[in-house]
C-alpha positions in Angstrom: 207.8 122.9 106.8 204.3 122.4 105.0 202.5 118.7 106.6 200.1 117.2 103.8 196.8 115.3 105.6 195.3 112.7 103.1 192.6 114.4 103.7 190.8 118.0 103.1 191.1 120.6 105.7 187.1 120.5 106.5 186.9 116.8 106.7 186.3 114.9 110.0 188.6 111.7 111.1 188.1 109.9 114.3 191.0 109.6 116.9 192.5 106.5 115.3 193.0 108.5 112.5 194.7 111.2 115.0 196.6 108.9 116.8 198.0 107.4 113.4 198.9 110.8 112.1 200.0 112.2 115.3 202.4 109.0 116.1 200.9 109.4 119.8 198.9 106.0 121.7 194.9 106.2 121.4 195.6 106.8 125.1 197.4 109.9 125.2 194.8 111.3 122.5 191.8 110.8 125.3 193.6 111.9 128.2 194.1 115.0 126.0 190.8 115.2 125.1 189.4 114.7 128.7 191.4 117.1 129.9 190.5 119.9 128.2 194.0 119.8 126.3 195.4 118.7 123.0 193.4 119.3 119.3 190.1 120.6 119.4 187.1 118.3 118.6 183.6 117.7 118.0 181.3 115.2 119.3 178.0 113.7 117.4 175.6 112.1 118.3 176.2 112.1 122.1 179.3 110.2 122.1 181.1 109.9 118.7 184.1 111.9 118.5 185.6 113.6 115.6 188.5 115.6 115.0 188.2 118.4 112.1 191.8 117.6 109.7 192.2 121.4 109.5 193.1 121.5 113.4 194.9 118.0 113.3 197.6 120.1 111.1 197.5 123.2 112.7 198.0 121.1 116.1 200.9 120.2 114.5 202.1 123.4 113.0 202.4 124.3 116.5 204.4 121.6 118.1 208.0 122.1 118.9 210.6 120.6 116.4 212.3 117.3 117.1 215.7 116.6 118.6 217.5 116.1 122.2 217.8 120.1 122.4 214.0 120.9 121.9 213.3 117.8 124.3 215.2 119.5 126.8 213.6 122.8 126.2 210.3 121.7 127.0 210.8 119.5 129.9 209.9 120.7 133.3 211.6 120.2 136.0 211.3 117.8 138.5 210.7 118.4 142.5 212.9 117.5 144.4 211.7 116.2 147.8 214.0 116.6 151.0 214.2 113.7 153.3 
């Protein structure tokens, strides 16, 4: 399935823009990015972040597909602690 960005592979959004496109919480997008995890990205200046659209799709490009079965896939399982 081809995803279409409003926007031009080489530009730069910031993570509103990511967290729109990605349907994912501002939150989850700066964990990620703390954690050395998620799309890759570029700070300016010090502290401004930006995300380069090319990587927001191939991010996800690389994402599993939707639906109970793939959720189920992917999940880890829990530990289960002995009383």
């Amino acid at each position: 399935m081809e995803i279409e960005l409003p926007w031009q592979r080489w530009q730069m959004v910031d993570e509103r823009a990511v967290a729109d496109l990605t349907a994912r919480s501002l939150k989850s997008i700066q964990r990620d990015r703390s954690l050395g995890r998620g799309i890759p990205f570029k700070k300016l200046n010090g502290s401004t972040v930006r995300y380069r659209a090319g990587d927001i799709l191939d991010w996800l490009e690389l994402q599993p597909a939707g639906g109970s079965t793939a959720a189920r896939e992917t999940k880890r399982p829990r530990n289960k602690q002995t009383a």
